[in-house]
C-alpha positions in Angstrom: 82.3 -3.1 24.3 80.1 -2.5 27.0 76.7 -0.4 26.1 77.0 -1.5 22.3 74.0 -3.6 20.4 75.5 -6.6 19.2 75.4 -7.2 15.1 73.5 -10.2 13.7 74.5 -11.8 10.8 72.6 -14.5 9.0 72.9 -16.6 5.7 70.3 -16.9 2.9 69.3 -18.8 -0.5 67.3 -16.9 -3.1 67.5 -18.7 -6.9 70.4 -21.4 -5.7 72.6 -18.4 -4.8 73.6 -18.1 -1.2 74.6 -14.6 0.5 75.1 -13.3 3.4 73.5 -10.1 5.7 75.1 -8.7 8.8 72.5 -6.5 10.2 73.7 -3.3 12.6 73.2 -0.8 14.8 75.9 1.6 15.6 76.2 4.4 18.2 74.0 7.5 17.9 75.3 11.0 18.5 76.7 13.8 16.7 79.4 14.6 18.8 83.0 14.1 18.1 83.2 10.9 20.4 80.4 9.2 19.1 81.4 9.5 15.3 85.0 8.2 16.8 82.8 5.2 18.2 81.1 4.5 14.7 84.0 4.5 12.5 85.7 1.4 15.2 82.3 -0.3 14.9 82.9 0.1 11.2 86.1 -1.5 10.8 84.3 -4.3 13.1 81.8 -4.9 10.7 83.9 -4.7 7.7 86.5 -7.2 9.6 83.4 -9.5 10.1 81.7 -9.0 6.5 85.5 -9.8 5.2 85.4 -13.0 7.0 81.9 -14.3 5.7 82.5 -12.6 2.8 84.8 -15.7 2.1 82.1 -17.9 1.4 79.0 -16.0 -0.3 78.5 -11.9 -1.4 77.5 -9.5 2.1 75.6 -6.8 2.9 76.4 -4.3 5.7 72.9 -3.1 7.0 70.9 -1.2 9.5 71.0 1.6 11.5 74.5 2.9 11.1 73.7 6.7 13.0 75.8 8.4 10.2 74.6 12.0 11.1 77.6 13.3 9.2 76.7 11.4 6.0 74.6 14.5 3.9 77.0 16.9 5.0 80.1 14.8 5.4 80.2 16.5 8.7 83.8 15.2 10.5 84.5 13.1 7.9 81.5 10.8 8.0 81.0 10.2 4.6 84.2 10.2 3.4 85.4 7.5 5.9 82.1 5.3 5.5 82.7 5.4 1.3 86.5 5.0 1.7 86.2 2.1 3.9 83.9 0.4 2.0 86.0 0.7 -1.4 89.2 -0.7 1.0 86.7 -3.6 1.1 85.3 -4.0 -2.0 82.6 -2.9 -1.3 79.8 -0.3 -2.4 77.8 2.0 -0.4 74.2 1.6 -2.5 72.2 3.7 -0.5 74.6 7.1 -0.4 72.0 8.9 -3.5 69.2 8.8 -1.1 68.2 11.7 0.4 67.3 10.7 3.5 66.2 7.6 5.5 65.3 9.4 8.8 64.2 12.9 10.1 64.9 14.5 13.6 63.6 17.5 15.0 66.6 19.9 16.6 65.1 22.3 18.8 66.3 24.9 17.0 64.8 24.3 13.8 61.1 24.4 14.5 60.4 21.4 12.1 61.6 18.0 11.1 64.7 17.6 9.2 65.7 14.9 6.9 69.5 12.8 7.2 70.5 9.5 5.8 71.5 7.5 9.1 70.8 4.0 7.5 72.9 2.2 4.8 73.6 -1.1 3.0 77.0 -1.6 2.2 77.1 -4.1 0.1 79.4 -6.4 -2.4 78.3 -5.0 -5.9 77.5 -8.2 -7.7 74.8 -8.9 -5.0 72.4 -6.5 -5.5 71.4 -4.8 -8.6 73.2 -1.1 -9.5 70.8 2.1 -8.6 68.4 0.1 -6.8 68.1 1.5 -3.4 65.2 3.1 -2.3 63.4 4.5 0.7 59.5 4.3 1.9 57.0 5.7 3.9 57.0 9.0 4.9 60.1 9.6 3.9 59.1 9.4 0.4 56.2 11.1 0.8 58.1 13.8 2.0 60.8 13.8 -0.9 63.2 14.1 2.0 62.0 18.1 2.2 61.9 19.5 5.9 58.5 19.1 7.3 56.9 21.6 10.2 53.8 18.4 10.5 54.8 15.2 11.8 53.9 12.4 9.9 51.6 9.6 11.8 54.2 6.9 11.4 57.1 9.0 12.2 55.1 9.6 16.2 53.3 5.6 16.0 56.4 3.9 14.3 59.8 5.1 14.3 62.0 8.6 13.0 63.4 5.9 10.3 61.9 4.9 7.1 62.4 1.6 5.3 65.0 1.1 3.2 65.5 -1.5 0.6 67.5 -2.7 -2.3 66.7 -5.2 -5.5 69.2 -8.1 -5.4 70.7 -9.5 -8.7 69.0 -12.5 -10.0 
């Protein structure tokens, strides 16, 4: 649809095994329309991981804007886990605390949310293995009134990674 990132996906090799990553970035918002917006782009992606899926494991990853995911505000979190066990699939990053913090107006200092995800096939990455950097970790995903340097030279989001199976 018009104003939407495209996805990318690409095919790797590690150890004589090949797999599959389709990297996204879905709409960003809180508001009703905008978490209607993400769950379409979800089925998109879950239509297209299905498809590759054919051939090697996938992993859904990226940006995924899931400001409803910590508090399952409208749904978000329920939809996002129930969709991705429709697919076989398993959301590995949903025990992290956070992956991203934003700073509401209101609040008078940063607060964390988990807006990035990997959605994965199980046996491609190993169980319990997700984790999040930077200052994000630093933080222990506690609200903040200071902003960290990399969260003004870098980017609101922290890495996030995952330990494949051998």
């Amino acid at each position: 649809s018009a104003g939407e990132r495209p996805g990318l996906a690409g095919l790797f090799e590690r150890n004589g095994k090949r797999f599959h990553l389709l990297a996204v970035h879905l709409a960003a918002g809180g508001e009703k329309e905008k978490m209607d917006r993400r769950r379409i782009q979800w089925k998109r992606a879950h239509a297209i991981a299905a498809s590759l899926r054919v051939s090697a494991p996938v992993a859904i990853l990226g940006d995924t804007n899931s400001t409803g995911f910590l508090d399952d505000k409208g749904g978000e979190r329920t939809f996002i886990e129930e969709e991705a066990k429709e697919n076989s699939l398993d959301v590995s990053t949903r025990g992290l605390g956070c992956s991203e913090y934003f700073a509401p107006a209101s609040a008078g200092q940063l607060i964390p949310s988990l807006l990035d995800h990997v959605v994965v096939s199980p046996e491609l990455v190993k169980p319990k293995t997700a984790r999040v950097h930077g200052y994000c970790l630093e933080l222990a995903c506690a609200p903040t009134k200071h902003k960290p340097g990399d969260y003004v030279r870098v980017s609101d989001h922290c890495p996030v990674t995952f330990d494949l199976a051998q």
